[in-house]
C-alpha positions in Angstrom: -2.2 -5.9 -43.6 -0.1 -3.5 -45.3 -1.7 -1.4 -48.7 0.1 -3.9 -51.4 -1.7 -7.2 -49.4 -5.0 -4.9 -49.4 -4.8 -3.7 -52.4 -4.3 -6.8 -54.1 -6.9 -8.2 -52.2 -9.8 -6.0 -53.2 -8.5 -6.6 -57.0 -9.0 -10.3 -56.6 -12.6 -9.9 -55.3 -13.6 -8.1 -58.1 -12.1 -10.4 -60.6 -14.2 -13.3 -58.6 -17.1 -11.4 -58.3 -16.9 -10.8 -62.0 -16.4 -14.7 -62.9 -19.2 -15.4 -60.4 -21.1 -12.9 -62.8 -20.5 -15.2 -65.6 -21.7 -18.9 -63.9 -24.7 -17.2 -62.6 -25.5 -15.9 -66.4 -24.9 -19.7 -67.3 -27.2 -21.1 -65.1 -30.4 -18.7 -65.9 -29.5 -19.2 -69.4 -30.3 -23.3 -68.7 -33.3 -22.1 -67.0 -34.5 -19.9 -69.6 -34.2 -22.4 -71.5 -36.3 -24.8 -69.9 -39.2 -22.6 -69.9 -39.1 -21.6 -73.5 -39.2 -25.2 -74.6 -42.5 -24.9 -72.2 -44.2 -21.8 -73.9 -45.8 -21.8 -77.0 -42.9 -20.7 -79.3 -43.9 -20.0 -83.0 -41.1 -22.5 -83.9 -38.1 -24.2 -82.3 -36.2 -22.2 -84.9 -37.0 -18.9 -83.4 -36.0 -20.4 -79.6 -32.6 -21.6 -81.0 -32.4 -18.0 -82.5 -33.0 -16.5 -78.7 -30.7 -19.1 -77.4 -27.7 -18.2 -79.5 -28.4 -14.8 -78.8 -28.2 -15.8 -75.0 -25.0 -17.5 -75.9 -23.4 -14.8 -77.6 -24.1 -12.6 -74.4 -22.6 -15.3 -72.4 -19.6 -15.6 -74.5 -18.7 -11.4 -74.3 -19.5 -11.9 -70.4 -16.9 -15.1 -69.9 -14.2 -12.9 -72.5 -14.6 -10.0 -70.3 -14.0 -12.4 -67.2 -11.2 -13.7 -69.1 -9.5 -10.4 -69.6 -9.8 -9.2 -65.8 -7.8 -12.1 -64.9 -5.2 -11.3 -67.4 -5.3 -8.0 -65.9 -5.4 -8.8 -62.3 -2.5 -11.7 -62.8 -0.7 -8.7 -64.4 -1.2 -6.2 -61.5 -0.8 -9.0 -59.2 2.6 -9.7 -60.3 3.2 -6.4 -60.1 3.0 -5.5 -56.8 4.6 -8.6 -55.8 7.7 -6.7 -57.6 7.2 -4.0 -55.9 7.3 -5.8 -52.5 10.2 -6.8 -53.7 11.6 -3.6 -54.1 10.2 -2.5 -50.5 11.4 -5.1 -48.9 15.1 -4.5 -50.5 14.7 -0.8 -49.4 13.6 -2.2 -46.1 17.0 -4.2 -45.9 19.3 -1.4 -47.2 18.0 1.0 -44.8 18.1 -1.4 -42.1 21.9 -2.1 -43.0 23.0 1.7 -43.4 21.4 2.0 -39.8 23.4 -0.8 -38.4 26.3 0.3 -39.4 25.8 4.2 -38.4 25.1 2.2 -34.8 28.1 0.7 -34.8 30.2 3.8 -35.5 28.4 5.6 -32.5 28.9 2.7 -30.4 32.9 2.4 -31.2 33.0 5.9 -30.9 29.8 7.5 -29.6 31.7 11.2 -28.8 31.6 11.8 -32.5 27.9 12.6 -34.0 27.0 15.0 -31.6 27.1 19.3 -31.8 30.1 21.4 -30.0 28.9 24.7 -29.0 30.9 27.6 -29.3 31.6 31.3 -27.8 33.6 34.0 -29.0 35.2 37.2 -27.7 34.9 39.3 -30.4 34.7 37.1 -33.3 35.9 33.9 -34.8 35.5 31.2 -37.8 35.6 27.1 -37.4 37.1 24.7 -39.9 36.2 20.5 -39.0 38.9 18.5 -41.3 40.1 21.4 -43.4 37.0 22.2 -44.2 35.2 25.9 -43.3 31.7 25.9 -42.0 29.9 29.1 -42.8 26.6 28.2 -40.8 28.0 30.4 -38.4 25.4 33.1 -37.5 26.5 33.9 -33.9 30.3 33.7 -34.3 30.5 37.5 -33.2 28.3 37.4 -30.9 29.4 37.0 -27.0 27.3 34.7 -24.7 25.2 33.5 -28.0 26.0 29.7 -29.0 27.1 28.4 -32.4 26.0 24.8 -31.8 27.7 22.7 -35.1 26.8 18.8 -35.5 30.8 17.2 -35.8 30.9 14.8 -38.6 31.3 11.4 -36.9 34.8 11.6 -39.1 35.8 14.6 -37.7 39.2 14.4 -36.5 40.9 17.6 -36.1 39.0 21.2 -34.9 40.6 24.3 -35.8 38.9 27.4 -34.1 40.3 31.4 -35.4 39.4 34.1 -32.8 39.7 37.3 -33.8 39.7 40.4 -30.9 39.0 44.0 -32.2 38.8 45.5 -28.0 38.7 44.9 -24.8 38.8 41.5 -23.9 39.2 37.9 -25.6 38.6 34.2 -26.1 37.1 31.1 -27.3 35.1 29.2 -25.4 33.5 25.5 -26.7 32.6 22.5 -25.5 30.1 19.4 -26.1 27.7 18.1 -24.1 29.4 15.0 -22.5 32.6 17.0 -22.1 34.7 14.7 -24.6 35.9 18.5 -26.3 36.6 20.9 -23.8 38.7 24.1 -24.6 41.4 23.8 -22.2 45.3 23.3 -22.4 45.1 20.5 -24.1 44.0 22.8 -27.4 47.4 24.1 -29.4 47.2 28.1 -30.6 49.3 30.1 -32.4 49.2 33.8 -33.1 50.7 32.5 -36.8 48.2 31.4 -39.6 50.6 29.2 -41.2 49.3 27.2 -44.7 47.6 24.3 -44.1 47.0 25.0 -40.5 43.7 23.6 -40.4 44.1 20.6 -42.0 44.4 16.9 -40.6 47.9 16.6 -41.8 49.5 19.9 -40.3 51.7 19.1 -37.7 51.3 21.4 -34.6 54.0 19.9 -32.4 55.6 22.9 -32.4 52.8 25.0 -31.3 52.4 26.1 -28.2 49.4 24.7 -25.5 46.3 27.1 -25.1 46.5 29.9 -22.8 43.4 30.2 -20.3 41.9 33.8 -20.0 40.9 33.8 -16.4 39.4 37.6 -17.1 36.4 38.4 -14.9 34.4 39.6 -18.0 34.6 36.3 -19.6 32.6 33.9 -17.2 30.6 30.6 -17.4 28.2 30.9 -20.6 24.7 29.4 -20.4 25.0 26.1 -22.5 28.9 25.6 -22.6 30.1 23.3 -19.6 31.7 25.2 -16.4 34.9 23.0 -17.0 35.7 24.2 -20.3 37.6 27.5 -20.4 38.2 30.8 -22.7 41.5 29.9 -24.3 44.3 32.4 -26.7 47.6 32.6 -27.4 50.2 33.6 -24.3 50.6 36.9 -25.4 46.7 37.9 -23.8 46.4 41.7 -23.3 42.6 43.1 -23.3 42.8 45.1 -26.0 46.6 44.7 -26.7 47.6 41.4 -27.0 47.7 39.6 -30.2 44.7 40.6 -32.2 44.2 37.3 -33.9 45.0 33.6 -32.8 44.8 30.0 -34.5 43.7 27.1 -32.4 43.3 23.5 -33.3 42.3 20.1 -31.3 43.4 16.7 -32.8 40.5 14.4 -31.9 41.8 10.9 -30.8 
């Protein structure tokens, strides 16, 4: 039973019990009655007199009764509007879910967190837009792990390298984003790089850094690999690259 059925409930037994109140009165009134036409009375004016008095006890009892079940029929209709308004919460929730299934399930890659490495530092940009959650981006071998918007559709990863060696190094869990040649960098920040509606075609493909310093990292898969530009020098090449994925 849920707490509006329960709730209601207990309201309407008290507005019987309070009616029930009022028959009962009724019926030891008769009674009463009975016996004082039995008892030596001084006059029958004086038991009419106690009668009506009886009466107008009765009367303030049924009123009261009345007025509960004003009340209750008022409270009653009101929870009855607000199961209407659960129940159309109920149905709105249950539709947003639905559809939110049916994304994942035409597209269940999206929705889910890429992790990401870099070698020294970097900064991420989903759509155009910069995510500044980043508390780990320059720190090598901890994860940035970043939820992708299920609308997500292009990446675009900067990696900056003050010494020694470089990279960047992501991936997600199922391996649907890997860093690999089929990224695009570019040692150029040209406007509107990051941006859905940039076109990279002239860009060249990824480089992969197979340095011995920049092995496997604990929660990135062992397929992806540290990525730059071509022009990879530990500690000469170029200092900063621009990297971008177009999601399909």
């Amino acid at each position: 039973m849920s707490v509006l059925s329960l709730t209601a409930w207990t309201l309407f037994l008290c507005f019987v019990t309070s009616c029930e109140a009022a028959e009962k009165s009724i019926s030891e009134l008769i009674k009463e009655a009975a016996k004082a036409l039995e008892k030596d009375w001084k006059s029958e004016s004086d038991v009419i007199i106690h009668l009506l008095d009886q009466v107008n006890k009765l009367d303030k009892s049924l009123a009261a009764c009345q007025i509960r079940q004003k009340d209750f029929e008022k409270q009653l209709l009101g929870f009855t509007d607000s199961q209407k308004t659960v129940k159309k919460d109920i149905a709105d929730l249950d539709s947003k879910l639905n559809e939110c299934c049916d994304k994942l399930s035409k597209d269940p890659h999206h929705g889910q967190h890429i992790f990401i490495d870099w070698d020294d530092k970097g900064q991420l940009w989903l759509n155009g837009q910069e995510i500044k959650e980043l508390r780990h981006s320059a720190e090598l071998f901890i994860l940035d792990a970043i939820l992708l918007p299920t609308d997500t559709k292009v990446i675009a990863l900067k990696g900056t390298n003050n010494e020694g060696d470089a990279g960047i190094l992501a991936s997600t869990l199922d391996g649907f984003i890997l860093t690999n040649t089929s990224w695009k960098c570019s040692n150029k920040e040209e406007k509107g790089w990051t941006g859905t509606d940039f076109n990279d075609s002239k860009w060249p493909k990824a480089h992969v850094v197979t340095s011995a310093k920049n092995k496997p990292v604990v929660g990135i898969r062992e397929d992806a690999s540290w990525i730059w530009t071509e022009n990879y020098k530990p500690g000469k090449g170029d200092k900063d690259v621009f990297c971008r994925l177009k999601l399909k």
